[in-house]
N, C-alpha and C positions, 0 to 999 in steps of 0.2 A: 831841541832840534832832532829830527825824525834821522835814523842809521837810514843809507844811503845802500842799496844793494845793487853790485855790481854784477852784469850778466857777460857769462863768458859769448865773445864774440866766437862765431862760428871758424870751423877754419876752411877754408876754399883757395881755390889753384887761383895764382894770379888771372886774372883775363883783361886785355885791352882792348879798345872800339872804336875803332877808327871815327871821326868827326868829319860827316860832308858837309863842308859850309857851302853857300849859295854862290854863286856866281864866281869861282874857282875862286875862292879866297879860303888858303891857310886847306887845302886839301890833304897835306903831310900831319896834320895836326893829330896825336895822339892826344887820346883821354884817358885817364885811370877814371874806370867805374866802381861802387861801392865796396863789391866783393873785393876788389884787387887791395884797394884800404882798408879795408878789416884785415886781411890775411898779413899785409904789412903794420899794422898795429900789433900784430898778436907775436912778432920776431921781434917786440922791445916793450921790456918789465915794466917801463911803467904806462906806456902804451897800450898794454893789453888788460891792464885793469880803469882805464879810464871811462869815467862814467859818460852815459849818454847827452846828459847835460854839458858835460865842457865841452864835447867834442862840436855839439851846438854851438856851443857859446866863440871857441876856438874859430872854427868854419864862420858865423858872422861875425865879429870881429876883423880877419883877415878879407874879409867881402867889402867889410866898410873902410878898410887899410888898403884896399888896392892899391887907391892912385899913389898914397905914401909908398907901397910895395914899389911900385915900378919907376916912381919918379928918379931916384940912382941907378937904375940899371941902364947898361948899353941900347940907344935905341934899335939895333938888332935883335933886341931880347923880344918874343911876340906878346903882344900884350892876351892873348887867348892863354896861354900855358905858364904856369906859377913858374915861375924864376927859379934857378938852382940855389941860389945864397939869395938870402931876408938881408937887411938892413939891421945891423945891430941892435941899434936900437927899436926895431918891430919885432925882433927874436926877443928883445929880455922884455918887453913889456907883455907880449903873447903869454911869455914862461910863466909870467908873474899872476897873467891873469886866469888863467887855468891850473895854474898850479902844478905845472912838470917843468924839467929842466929846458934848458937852451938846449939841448943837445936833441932832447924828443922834438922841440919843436921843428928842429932841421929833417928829423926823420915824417913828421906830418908834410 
């Protein structure tokens, strides 16, 4: 098995982008864009060494969990913006698949 080299992710000022949906739907809607995710990776140890492959793996995963993600939440909750609290079990199966704890996965 080939060592795995990890690249420090840059560090940059949070920045957020507002989202205009179409036909006034969800116009409050904030975005975290990439930069704003790296800079918040890089404030948690195991976060800021993670490879580029899980963070892949992590992001689809969570893409293909959606509807599981949102099926327990409050239907106030907008299905456009990631929920504050996972579903315990979408947290320890995330942890388990990328291999960081529950606790990073709450900070992803």
């Amino acid at each position: 098995m080939a060592d795995i080299t990890y690249l420090p992710l840059p560090l940059v000022t949070p920045h957020f982008t507002h989202c205009h949906c179409r036909q006034g739907q969800h116009t409050n809607t904030w975005a975290m864009d990439i930069t704003s995710l790296f800079a918040a990776m890089q404030q948690h140890d195991q976060l800021a060494t993670m490879s580029f492959l899980n963070l892949t793996t992590f992001l689809r995963c969570t893409s293909l969990l959606k509807d599981d993600i949102l099926q327990p939440q409050p239907h106030t909750v907008s299905v456009l913006v990631a929920p504050n609290i996972l579903p315990p079990s979408i947290n320890k199966f995330l942890a388990e698949r990328v291999n960081i704890s529950e606790d990073a996965v709450d900070v992803l």
